[in-house]
Backbone bond lengths (Angstrom), bond angles and torsions (degrees), N, CA, C in turn:
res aa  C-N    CA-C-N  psi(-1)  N-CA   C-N-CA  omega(-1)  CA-C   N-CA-C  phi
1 X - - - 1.462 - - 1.529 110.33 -
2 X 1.414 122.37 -56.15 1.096 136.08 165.32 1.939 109.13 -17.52
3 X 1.742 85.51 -79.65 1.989 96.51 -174.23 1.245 100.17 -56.00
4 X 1.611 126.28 -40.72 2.049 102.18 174.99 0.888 113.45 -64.25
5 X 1.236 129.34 -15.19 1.994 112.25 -170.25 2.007 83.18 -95.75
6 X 0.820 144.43 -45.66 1.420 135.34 176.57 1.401 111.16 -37.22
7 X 1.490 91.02 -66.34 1.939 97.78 -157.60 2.147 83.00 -68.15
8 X 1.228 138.40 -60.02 1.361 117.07 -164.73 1.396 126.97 -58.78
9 X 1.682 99.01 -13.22 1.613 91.63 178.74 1.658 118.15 -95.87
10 X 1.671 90.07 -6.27 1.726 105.62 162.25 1.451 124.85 -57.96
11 X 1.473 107.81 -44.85 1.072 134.00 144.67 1.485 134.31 -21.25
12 X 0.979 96.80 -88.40 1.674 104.48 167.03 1.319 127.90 -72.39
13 X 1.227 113.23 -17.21 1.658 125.20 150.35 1.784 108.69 -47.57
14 X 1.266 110.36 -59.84 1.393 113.75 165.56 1.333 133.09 -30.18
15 X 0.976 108.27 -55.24 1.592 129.30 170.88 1.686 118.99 -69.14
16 X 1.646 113.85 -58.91 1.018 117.87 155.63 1.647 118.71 -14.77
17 X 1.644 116.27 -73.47 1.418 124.22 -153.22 1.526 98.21 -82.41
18 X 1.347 122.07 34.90 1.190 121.61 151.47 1.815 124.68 -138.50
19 X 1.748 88.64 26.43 1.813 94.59 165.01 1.307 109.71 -101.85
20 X 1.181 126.15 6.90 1.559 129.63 -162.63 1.949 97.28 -45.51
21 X 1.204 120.92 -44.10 1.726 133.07 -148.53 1.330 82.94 -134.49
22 X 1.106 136.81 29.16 1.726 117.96 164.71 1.849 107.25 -97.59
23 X 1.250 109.22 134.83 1.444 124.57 173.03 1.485 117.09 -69.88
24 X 1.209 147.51 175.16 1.035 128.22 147.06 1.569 145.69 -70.21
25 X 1.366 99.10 -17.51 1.843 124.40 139.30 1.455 107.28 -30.64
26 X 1.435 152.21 -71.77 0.583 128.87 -122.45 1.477 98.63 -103.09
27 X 1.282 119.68 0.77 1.737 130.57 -147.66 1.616 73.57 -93.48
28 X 2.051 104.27 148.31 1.623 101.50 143.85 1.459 95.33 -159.23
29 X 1.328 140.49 152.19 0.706 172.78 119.18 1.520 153.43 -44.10
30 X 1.492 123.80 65.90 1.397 151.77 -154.60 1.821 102.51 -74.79
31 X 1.144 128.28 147.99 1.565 140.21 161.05 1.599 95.83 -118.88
32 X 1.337 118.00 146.16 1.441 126.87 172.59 1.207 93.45 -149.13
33 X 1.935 103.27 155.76 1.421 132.72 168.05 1.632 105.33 -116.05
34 X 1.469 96.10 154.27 1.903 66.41 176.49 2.095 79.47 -174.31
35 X 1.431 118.75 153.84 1.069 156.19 158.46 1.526 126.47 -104.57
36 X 1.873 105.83 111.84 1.252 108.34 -157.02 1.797 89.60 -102.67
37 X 1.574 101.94 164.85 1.603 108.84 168.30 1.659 89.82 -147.51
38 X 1.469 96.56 144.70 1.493 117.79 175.70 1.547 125.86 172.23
39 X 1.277 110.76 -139.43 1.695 105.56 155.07 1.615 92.88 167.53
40 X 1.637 113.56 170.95 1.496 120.26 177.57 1.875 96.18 -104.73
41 X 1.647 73.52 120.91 2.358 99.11 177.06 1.210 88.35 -113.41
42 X 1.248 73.28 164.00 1.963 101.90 152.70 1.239 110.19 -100.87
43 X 1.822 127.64 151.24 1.554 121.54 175.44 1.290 108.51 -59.06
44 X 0.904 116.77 118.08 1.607 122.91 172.73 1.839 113.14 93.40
45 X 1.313 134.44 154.62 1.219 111.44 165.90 1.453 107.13 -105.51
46 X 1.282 98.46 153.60 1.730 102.31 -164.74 2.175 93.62 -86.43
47 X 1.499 78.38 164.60 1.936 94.39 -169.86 1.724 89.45 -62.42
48 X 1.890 131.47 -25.95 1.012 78.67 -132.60 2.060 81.46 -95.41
49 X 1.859 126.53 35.70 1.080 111.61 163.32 1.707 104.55 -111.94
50 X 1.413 106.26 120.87 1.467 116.16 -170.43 1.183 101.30 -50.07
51 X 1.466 117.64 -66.36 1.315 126.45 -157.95 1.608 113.20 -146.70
52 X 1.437 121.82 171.59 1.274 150.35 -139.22 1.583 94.82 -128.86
53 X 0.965 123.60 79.02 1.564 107.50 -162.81 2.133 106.74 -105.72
54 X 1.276 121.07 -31.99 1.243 118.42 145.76 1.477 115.98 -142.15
55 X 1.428 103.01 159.02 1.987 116.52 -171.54 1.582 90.96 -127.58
56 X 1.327 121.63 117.65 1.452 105.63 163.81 1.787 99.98 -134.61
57 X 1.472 114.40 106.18 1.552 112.36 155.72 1.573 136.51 -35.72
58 X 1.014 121.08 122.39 1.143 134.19 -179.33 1.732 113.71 -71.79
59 X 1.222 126.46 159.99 1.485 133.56 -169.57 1.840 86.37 -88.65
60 X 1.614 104.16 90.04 1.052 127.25 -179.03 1.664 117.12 -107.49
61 X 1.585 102.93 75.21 1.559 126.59 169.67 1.236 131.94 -55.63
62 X 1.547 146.79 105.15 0.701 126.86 -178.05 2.058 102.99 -113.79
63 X 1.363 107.04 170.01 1.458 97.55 165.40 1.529 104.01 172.18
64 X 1.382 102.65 145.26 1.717 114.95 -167.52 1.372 104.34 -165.04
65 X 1.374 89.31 -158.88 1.853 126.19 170.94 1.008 107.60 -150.04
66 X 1.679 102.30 145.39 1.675 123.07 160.48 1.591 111.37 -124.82
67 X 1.341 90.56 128.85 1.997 106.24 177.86 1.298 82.70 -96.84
68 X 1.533 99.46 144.66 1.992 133.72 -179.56 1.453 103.97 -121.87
69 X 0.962 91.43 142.71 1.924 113.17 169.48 1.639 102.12 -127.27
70 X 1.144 124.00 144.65 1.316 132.92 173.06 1.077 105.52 -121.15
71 X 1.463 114.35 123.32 2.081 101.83 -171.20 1.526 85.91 -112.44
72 X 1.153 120.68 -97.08 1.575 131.06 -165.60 1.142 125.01 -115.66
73 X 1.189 124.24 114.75 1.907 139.60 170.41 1.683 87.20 78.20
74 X 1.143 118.86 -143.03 1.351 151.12 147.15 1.855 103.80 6.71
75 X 1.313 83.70 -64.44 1.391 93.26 -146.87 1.736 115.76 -90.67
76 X 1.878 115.81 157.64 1.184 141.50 -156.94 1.208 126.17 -137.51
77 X 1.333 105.80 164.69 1.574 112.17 172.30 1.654 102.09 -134.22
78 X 1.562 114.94 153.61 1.468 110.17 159.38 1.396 104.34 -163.01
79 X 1.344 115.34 144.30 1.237 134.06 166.79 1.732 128.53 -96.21
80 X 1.086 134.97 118.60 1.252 135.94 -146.69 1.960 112.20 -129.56
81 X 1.190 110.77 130.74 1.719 103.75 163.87 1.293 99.45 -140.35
82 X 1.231 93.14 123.46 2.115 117.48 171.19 1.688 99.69 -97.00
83 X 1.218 102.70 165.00 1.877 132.36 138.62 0.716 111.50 -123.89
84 X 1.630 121.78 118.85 1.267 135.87 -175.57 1.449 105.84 -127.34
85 X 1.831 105.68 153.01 1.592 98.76 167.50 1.743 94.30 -118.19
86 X 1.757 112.70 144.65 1.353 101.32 160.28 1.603 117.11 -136.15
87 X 0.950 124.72 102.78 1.364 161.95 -157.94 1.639 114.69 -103.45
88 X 1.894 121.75 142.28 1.118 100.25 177.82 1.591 69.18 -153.32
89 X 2.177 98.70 169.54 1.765 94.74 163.76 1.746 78.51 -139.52
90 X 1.758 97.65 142.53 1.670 107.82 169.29 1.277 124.50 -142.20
91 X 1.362 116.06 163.94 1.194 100.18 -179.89 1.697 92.75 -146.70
92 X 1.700 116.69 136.21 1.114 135.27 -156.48 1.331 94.72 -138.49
93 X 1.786 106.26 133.84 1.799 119.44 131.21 1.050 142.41 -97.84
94 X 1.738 123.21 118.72 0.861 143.81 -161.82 1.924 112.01 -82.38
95 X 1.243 98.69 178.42 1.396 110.87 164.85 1.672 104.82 -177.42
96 X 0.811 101.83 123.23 1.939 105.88 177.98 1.428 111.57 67.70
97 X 1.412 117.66 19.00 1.627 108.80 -172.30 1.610 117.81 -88.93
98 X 1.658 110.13 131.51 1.797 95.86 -171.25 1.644 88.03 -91.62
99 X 1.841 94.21 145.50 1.311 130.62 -162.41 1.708 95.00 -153.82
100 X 1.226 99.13 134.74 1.521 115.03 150.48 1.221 134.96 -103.20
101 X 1.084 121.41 111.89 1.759 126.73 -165.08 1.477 125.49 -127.08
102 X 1.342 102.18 138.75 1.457 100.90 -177.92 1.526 108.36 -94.74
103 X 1.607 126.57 156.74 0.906 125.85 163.47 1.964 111.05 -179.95
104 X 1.176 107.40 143.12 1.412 133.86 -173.99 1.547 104.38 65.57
105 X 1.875 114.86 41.44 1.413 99.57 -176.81 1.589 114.52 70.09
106 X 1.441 95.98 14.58 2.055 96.87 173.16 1.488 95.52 -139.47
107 X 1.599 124.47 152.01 1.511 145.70 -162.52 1.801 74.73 -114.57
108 X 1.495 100.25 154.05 1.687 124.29 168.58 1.453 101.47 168.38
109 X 1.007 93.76 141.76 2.276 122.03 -173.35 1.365 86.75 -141.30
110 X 1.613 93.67 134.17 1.495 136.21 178.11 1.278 128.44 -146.50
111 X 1.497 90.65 -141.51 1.798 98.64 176.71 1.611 96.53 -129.45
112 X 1.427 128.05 115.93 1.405 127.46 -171.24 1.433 109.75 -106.89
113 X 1.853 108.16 145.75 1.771 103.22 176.33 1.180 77.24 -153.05
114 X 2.072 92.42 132.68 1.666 99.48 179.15 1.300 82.37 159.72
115 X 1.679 99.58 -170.84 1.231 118.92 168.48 1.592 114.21 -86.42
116 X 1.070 116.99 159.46 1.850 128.47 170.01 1.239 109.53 -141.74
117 X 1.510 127.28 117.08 1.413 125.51 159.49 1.913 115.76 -87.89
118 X 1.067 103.97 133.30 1.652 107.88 173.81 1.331 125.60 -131.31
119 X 0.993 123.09 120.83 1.442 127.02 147.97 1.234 139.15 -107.94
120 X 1.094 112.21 158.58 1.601 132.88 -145.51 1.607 123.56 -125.01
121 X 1.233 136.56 107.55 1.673 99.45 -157.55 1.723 81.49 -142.48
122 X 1.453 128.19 118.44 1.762 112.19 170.51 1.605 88.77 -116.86
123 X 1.289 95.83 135.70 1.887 109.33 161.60 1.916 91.96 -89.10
124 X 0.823 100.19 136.20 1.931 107.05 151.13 1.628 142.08 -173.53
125 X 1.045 116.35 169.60 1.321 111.45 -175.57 1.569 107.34 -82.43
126 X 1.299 115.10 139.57 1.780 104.33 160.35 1.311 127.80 -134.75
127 X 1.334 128.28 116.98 1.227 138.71 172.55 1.497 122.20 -77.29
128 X 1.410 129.34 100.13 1.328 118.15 -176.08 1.763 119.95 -102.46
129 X 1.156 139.93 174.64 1.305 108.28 -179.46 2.075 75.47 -153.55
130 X 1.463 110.52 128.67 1.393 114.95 -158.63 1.355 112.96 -151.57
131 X 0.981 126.24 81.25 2.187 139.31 149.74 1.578 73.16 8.57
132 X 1.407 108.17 160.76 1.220 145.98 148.13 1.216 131.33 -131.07
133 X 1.365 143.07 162.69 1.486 134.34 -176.34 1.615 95.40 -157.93
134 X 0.949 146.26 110.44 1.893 159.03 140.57 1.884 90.79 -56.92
135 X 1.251 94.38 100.97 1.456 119.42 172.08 1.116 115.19 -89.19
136 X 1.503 126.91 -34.95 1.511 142.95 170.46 1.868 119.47 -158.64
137 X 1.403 101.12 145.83 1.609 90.52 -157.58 1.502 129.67 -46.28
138 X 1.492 112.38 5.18 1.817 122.24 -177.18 1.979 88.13 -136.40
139 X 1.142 122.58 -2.88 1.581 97.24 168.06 1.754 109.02 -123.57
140 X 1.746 96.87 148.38 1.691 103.39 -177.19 1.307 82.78 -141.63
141 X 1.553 97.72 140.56 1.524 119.46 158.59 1.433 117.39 -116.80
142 X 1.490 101.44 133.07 1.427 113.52 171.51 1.645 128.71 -111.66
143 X 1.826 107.37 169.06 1.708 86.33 -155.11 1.610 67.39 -159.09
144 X 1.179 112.52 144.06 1.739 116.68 149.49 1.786 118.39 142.42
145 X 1.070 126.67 135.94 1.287 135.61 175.03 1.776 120.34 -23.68
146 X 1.514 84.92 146.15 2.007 78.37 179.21 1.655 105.69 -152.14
147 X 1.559 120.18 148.27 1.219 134.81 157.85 0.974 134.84 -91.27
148 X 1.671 124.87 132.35 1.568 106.72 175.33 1.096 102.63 -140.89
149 X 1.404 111.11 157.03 1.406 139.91 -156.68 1.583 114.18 -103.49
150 X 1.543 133.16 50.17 1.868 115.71 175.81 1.124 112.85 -5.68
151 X 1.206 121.30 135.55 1.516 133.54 168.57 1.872 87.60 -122.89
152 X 0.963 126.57 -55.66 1.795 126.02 -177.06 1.410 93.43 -150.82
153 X 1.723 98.34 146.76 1.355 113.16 -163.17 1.811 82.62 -145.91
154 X 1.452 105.73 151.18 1.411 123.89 -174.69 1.847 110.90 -145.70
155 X 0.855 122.64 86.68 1.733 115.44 161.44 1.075 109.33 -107.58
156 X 2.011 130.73 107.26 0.920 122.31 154.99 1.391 141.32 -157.97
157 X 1.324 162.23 137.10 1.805 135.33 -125.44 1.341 99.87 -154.48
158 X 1.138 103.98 -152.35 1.648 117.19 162.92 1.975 100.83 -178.16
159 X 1.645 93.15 145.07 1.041 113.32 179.12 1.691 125.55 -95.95
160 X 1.633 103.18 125.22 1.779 89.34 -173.36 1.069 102.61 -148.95
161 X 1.496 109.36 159.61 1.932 108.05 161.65 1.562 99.27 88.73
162 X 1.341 112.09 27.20 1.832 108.97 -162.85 1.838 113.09 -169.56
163 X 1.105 145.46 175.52 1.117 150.61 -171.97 1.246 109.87 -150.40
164 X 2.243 107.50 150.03 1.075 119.91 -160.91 1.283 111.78 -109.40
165 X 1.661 138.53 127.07 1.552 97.62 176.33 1.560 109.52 -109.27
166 X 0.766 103.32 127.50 1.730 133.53 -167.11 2.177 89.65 -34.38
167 X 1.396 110.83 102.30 1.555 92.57 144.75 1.969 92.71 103.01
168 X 0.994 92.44 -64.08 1.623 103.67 -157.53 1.949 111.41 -165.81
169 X 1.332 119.80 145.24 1.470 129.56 -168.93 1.575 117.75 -27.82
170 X 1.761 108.74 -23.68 1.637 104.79 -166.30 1.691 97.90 -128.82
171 X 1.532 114.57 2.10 1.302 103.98 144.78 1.298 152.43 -16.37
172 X 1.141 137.31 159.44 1.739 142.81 -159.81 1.591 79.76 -82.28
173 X 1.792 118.10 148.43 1.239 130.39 169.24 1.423 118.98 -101.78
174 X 1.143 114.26 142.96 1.456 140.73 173.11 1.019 110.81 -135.20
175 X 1.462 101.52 122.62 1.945 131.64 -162.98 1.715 93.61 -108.75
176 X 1.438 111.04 119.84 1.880 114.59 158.70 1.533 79.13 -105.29
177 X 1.714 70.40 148.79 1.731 101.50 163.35 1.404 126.43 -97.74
178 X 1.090 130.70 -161.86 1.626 121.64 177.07 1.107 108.38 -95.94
179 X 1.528 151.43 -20.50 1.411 171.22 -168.63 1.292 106.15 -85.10
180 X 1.240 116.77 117.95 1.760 129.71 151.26 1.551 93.09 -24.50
181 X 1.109 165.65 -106.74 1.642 142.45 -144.88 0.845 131.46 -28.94
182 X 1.804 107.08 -29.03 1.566 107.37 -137.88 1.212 86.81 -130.61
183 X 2.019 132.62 12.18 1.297 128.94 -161.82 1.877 86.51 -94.03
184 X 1.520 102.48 173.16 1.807 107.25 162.77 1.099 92.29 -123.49
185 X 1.832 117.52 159.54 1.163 117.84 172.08 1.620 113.39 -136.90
186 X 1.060 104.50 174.59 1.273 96.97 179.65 1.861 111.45 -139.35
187 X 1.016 113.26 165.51 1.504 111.59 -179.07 2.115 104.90 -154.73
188 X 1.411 89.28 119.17 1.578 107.24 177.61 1.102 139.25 -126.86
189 X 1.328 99.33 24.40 1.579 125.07 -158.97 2.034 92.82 -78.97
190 X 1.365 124.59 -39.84 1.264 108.88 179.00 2.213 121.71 -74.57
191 X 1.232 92.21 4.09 1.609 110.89 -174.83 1.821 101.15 -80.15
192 X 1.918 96.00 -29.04 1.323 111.69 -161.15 1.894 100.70 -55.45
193 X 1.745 129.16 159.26 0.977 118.14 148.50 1.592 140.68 -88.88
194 X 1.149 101.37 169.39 2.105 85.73 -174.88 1.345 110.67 -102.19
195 X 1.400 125.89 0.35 1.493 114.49 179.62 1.597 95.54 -137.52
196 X 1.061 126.68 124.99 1.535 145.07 177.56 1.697 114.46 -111.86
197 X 1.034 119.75 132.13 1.589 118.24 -167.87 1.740 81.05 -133.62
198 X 1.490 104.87 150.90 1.489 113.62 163.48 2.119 98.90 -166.97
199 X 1.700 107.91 -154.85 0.955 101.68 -173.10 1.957 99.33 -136.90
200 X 1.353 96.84 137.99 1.457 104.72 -170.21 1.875 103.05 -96.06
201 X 1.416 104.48 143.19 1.901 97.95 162.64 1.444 85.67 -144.15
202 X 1.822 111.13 156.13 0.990 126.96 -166.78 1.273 97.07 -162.53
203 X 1.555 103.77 162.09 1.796 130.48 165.71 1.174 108.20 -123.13
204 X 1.542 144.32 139.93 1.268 155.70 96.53 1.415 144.27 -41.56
205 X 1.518 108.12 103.46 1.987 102.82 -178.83 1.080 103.36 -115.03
206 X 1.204 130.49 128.87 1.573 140.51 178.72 1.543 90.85 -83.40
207 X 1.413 119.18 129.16 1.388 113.35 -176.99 2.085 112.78 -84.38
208 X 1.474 86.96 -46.69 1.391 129.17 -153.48 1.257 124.32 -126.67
209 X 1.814 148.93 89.70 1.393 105.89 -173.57 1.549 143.96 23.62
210 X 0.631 144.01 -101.91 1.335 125.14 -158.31 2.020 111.37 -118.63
211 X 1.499 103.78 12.91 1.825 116.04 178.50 1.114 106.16 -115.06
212 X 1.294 109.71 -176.78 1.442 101.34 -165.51 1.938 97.89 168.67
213 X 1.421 97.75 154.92 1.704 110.63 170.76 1.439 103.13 -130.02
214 X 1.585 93.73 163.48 1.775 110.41 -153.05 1.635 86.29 -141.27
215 X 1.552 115.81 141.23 1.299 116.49 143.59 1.127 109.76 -109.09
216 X 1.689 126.66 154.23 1.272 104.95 156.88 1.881 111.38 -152.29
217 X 1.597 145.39 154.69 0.939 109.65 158.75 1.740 122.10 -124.36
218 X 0.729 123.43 170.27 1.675 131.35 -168.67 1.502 102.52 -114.98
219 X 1.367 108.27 135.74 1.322 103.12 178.54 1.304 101.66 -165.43
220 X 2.041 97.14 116.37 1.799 105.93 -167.18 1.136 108.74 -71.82
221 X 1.454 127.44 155.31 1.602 143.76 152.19 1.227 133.50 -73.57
222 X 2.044 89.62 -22.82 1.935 92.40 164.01 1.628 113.49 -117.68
223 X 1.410 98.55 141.48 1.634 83.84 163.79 1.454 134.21 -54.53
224 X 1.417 108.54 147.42 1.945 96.75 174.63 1.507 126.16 -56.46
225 X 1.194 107.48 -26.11 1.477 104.45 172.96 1.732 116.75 -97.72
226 X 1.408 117.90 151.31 1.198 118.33 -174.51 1.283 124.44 -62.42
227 X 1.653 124.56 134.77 1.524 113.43 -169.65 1.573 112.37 -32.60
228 X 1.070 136.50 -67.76 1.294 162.56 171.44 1.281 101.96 -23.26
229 X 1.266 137.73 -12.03 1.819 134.87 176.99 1.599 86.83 -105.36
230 X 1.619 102.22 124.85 1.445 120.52 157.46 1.325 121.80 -116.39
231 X 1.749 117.48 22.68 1.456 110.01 -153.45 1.565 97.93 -101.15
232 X 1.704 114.28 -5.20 1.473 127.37 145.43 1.158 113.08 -91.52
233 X 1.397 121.14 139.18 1.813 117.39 -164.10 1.594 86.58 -89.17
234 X 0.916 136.62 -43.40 1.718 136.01 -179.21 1.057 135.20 -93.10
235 X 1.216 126.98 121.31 1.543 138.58 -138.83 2.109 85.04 -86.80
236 X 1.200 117.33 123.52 1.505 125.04 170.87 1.490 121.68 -85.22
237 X 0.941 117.07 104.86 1.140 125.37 145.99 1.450 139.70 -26.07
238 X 1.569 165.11 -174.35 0.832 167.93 -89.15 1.625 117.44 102.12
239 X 1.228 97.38 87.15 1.688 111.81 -172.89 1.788 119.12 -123.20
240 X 0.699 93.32 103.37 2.099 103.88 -158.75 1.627 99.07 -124.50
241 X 1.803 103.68 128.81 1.359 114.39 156.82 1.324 111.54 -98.40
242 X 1.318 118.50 142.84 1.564 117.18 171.73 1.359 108.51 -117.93
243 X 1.670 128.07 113.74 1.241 112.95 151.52 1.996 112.75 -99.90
244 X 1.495 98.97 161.59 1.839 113.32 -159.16 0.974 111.06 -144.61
245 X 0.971 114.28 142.99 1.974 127.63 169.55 1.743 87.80 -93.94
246 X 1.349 110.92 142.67 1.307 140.57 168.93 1.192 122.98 -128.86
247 X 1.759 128.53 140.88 1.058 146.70 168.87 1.415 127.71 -118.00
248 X 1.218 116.91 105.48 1.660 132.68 -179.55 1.600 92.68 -57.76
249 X 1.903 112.22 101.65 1.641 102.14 164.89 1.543 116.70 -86.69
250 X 1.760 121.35 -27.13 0.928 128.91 170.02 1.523 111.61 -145.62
């Protein structure tokens, strides 16, 4: 909590030290809605997940305001706070992947091949702080760093249809079945971190007087889980497009 209120008021400090000579002309003030699609990867997928077998997006809400500064020609400043949810549901085949799993009321980490279902669910706050540029009188592009704040964090699946080997490749075996009894699961949602920083770019089209649509995408610099968790061999990412309906309030 601490480092988000640091890094956002770093943030807006930024922005700040360029109203010194701003009029009230130059101030404006946007509300957006917006629906994100994405999910948290790793760069690249590693050999040892075969395949991608389902992706289903979550009812991924976003919604805020952004305050504008217009300094010179072209160019801007704006400061922004969303609530956003970012959420994913998957389902992956494995082969050799280390996983820690619970099952029959017993903990064991190995080497896993099978299927894994996961879901993913972050509530959070986001503070972005983002240059602007009015490229043409209905388009703005945006660019600039952002913080976010967990409010509820969720990592958690179950493993089936596949076997574990206890420890390392020639380990003691553990067989899941395809059946809710016989699945293992796992839950890592407290491994998750609470403050995520990455970097936002975006477009603005005023359609209409005073509405308007936004693309934009977000893309963290830290993984969701804390350096210090290795019980996923690949550090995840958090990679989200948002498109939004927008409203020019001032």
């Amino acid at each position: 909590m601490k480092r988000f209120i640091t890094i956002s008021l770093a943030l807006l400090a930024t922005s700040l030290l360029a109203t010194r000579a701003a009029t009230p002309e130059d101030w404006w003030l946007k509300a957006r809605l917006g629906y994100a699609i994405g999910g948290t990867a790793p760069l690249g997928i590693p050999a040892t997940i075969r395949s991608i077998d389902k992706f289903s997006p979550t009812a991924n809400i976003s919604m805020g305001a952004d305050a504008g500064l217009t300094l010179k020609g072209p160019w801007g400043i704006a400061a922004s706070l969303y609530l956003a949810n970012k959420g994913m549901d998957t389902e992956v085949t494995t082969k050799g992947y280390h996983m820690a799993l619970r099952m029959d009321d017993s903990e064991m980490e190995g080497v896993y091949t099978g299927h894994v279902r996961q879901q993913a669910t972050q509530w959070m706050m986001t503070v972005p702080v983002t240059a602007t540029c009015q490229i043409a009188e209905k388009w703005q592009l945006r660019a600039g760093p952002y913080a976010s704040l967990l409010l509820s964090r969720d990592f958690s699946g179950y493993a089936y249809d596949g076997y574990l080997r206890k420890d390392d490749p020639t380990g003691p075996k553990v067989v899941m079945g395809n059946t809710e009894g016989e699945w293992a699961t796992y839950d890592f949602s407290d491994d998750m971190r609470r403050m995520q920083v990455g970097i936002l770019v975006g477009a603005d089209w005023q359609i209409a007087g005073r509405w308007g649509l936004s693309a934009d995408l977000q893309w963290g610099l830290t993984g969701i889980h804390h350096s210090s968790f290795k019980t996923v061999e690949q550090t995840l990412y958090p990679i989200y497009g948002t498109i939004a309906v927008t409203y020019q309030i001032r």
